[in-house]
C-alpha positions as a Markdown table, in Angstrom:
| # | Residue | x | y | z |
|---|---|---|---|---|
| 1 | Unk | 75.2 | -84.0 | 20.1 |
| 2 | Unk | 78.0 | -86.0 | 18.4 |
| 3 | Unk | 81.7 | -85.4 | 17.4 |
| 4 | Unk | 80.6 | -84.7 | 13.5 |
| 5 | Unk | 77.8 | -82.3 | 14.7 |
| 6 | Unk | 80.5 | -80.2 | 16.2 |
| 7 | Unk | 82.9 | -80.8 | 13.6 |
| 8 | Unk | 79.9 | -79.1 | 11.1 |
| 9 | Unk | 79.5 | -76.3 | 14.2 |
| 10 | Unk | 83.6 | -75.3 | 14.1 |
| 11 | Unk | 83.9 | -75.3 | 10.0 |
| 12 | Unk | 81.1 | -72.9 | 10.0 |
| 13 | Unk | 83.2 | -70.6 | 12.7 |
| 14 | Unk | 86.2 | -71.2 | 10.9 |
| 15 | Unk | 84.1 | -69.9 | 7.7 |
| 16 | Unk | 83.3 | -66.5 | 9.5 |
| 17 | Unk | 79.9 | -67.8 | 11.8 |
| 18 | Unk | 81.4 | -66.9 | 14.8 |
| 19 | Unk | 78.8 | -66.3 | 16.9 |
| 20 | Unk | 78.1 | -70.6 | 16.5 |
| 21 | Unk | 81.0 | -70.9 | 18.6 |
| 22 | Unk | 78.7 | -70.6 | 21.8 |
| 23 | Unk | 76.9 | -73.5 | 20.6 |
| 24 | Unk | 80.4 | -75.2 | 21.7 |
| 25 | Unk | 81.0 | -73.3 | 24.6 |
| 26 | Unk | 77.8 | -74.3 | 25.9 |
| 27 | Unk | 78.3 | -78.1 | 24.7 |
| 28 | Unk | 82.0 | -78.0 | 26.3 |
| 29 | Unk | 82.6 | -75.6 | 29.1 |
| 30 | Unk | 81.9 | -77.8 | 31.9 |
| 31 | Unk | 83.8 | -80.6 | 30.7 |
| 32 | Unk | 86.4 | -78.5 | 30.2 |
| 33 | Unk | 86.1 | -76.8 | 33.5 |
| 34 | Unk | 86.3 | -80.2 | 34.9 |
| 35 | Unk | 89.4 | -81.5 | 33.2 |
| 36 | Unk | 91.1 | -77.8 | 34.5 |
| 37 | Unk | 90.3 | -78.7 | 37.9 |
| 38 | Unk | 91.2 | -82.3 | 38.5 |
| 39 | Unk | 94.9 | -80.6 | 36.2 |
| 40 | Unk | 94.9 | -77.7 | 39.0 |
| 41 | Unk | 93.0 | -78.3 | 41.6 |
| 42 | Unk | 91.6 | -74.1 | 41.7 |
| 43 | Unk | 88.4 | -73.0 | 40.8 |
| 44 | Unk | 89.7 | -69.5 | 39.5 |
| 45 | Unk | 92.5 | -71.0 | 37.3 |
| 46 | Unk | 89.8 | -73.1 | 35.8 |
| 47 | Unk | 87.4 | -71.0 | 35.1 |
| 48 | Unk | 90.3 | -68.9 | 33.0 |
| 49 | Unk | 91.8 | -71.3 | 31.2 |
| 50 | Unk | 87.8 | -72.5 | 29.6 |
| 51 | Unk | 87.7 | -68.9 | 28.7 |
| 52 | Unk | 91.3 | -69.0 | 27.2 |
| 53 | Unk | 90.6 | -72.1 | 25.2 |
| 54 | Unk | 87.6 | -70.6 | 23.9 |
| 55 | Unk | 89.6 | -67.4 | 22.4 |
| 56 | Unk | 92.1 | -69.3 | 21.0 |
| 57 | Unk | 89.5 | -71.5 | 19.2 |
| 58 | Unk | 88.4 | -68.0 | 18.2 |
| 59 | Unk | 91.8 | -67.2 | 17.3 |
| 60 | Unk | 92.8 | -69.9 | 15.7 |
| 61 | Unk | 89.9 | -71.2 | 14.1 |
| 62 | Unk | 91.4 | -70.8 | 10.3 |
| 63 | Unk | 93.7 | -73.6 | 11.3 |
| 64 | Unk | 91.0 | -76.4 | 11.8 |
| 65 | Unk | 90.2 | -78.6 | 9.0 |
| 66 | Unk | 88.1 | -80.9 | 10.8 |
| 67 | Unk | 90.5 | -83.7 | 9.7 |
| 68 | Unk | 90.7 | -85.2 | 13.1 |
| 69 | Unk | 87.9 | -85.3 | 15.7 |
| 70 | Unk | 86.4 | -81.8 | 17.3 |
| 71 | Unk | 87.0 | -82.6 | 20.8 |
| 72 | Unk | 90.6 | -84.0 | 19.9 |
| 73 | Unk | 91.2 | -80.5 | 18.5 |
| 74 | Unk | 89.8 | -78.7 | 21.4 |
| 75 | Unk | 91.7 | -81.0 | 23.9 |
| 76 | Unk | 94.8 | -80.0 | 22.2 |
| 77 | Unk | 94.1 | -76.5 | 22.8 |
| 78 | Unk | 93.5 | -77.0 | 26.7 |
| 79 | Unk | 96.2 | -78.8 | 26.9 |
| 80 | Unk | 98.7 | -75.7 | 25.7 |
| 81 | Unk | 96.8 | -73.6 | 27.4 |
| 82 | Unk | 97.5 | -75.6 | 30.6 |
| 83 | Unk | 101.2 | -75.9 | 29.8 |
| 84 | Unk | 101.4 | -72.3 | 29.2 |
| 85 | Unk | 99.5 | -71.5 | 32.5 |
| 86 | Unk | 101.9 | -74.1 | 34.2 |
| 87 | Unk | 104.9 | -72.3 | 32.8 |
| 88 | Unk | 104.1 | -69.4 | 33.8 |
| 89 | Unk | 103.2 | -70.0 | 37.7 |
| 90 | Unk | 107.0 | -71.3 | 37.1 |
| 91 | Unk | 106.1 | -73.5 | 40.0 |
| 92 | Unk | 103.8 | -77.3 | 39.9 |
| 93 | Unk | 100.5 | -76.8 | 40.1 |
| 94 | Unk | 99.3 | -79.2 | 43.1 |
| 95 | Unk | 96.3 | -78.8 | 44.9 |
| 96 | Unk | 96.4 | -76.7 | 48.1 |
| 97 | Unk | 94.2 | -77.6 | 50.4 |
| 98 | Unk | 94.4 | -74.0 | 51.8 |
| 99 | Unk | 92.8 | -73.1 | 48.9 |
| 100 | Unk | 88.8 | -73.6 | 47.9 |
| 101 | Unk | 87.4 | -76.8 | 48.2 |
| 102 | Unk | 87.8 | -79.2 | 45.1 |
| 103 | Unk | 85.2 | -79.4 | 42.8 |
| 104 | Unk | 82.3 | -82.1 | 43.3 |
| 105 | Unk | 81.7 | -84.8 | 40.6 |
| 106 | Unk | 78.4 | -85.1 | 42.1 |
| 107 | Unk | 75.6 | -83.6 | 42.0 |
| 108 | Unk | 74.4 | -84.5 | 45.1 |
| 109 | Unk | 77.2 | -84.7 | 47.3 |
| 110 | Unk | 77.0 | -87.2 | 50.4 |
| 111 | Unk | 77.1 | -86.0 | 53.9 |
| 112 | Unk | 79.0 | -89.4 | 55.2 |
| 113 | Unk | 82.1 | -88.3 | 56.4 |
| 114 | Unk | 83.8 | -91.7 | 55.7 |
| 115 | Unk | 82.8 | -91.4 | 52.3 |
| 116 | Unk | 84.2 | -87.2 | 52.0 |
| 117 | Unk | 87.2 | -88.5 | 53.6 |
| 118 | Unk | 87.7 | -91.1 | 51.0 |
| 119 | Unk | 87.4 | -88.7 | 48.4 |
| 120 | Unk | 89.5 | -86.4 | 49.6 |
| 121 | Unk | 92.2 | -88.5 | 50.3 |
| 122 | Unk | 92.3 | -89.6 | 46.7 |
| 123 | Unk | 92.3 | -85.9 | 45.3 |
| 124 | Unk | 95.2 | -85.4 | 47.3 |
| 125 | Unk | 96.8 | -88.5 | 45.9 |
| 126 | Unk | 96.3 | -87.0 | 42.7 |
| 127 | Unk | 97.5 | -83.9 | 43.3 |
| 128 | Unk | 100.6 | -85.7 | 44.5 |
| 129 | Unk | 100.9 | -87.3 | 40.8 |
| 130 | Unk | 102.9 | -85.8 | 38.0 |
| 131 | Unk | 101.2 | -83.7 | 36.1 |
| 132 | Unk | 101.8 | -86.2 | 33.0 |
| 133 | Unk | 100.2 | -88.9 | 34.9 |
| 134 | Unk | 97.5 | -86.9 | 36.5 |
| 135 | Unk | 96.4 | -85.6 | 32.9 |
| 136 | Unk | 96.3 | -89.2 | 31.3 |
| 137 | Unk | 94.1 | -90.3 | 34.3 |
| 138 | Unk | 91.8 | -87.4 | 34.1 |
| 139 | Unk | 91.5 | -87.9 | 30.0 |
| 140 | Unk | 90.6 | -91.6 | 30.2 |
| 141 | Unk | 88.9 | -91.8 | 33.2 |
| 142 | Unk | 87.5 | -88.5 | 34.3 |
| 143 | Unk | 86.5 | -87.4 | 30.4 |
| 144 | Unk | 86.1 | -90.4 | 29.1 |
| 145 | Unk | 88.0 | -90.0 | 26.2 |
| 146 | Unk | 89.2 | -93.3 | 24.6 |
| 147 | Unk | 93.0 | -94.5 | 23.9 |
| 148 | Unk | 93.0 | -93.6 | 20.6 |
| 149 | Unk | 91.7 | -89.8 | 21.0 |
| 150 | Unk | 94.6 | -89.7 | 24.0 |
| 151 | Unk | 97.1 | -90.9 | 21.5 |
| 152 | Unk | 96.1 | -88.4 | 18.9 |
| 153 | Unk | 96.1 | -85.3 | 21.2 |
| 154 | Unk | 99.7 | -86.7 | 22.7 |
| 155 | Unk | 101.4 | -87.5 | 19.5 |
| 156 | Unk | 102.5 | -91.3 | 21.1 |
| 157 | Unk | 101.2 | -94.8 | 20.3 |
| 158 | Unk | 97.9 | -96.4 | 21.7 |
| 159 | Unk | 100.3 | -98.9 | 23.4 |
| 160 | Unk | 102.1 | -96.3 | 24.9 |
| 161 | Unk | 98.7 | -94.5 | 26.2 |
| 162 | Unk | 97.8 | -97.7 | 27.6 |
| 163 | Unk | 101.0 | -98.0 | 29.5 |
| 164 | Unk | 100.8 | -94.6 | 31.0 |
| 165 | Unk | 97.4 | -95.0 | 32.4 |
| 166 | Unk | 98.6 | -98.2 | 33.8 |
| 167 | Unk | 101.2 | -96.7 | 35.7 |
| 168 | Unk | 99.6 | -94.0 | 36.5 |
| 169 | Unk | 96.9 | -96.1 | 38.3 |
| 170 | Unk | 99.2 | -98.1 | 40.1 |
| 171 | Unk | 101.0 | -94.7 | 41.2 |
| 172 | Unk | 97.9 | -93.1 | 42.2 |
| 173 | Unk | 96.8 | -96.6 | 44.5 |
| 174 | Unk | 100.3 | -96.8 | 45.7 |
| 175 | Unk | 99.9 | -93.1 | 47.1 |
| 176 | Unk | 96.4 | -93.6 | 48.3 |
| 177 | Unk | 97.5 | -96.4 | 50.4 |
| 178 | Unk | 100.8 | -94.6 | 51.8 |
| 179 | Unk | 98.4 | -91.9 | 52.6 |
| 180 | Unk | 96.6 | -94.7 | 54.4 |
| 181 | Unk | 99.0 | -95.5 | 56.2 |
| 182 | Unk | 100.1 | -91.4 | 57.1 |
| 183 | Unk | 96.4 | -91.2 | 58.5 |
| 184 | Unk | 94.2 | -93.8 | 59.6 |
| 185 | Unk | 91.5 | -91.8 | 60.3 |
| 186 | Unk | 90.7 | -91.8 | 56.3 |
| 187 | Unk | 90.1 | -96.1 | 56.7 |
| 188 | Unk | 87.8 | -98.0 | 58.5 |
């Protein structure tokens, strides 16, 4: 489905259909419980804060007018629901590798070891990012969502979107390659 189907879906919940809002939880959840992940790096955090978008949707649902694009909207939502989490942990929310094992972008996960090592060298450069630049890296790159939706949700400029992911990327290489350099056993 498209952006102006689920535009159609969230005016009818805002008119009182609230039971089509699990057409958009079932549409949205895993993305959702994607972009949590790669922002937290836990499983269980994740999993609340899909649920806690989806009740403030319910919540605030008189509030959308559909004037700007669904997943814009819902973005927005996830994204102060992630700052409030954050705030309340009072503490950065890194990944700990003490904690469960990362979520998987695919579906059938490779048993080379080079490769897992790869991987999990750059999650953990990730998780070394700013939270600012780990979010615009995981919104353009992980959700795919373009400049102009990532401008929108941030309140900036497309330029300034476009610089941000720039320097995030060159952050995240520079820490993949000190990390590199910290263990060689991740290159070959």
């Amino acid at each position: 489905m498209n952006e102006q189907a689920d535009n159609l879906i969230m005016l009818k919940v805002r008119d009182g259909e609230v039971g089509k809002l699990g057409i958009l939880f079932e549409r949205h959840h895993v993305p959702l419980f994607n972009y949590f992940v790669k922002l937290t790096g836990r499983r269980d955090a994740s999993e609340d804060l899909v649920q806690e978008v989806f009740l403030r949707m319910l919540k605030y649902r008189q509030g959308y007018r559909g004037e700007s694009q669904f997943t814009v909207w819902m973005y927005r939502i996830a994204r102060n629901a992630w700052v409030d989490h954050f705030k309340k942990a009072k503490r950065e929310v890194l990944f700990n590798e003490d904690d469960e094992e990362p979520v998987s972008d695919d579906p059938n996960p490779s048993d080379d070891l080079e490769e897992k090592q790869e991987i999990n060298q750059l999650r953990t450069a990730l998780a070394k990012l700013s939270p600012e630049k780990r979010e615009v890296l995981v919104l353009s790159r992980y959700q795919e969502m373009k400049y102009e939706e990532i401008a929108e949700l941030l309140g900036c400029a497309v330029g300034t979107v476009k610089a941000r992911v720039h320097r995030a990327i060159k952050d995240l290489k520079d820490m993949y390659l000190e990390l590199s350099q910290e263990n060689p056993d991740f290159t070959r």
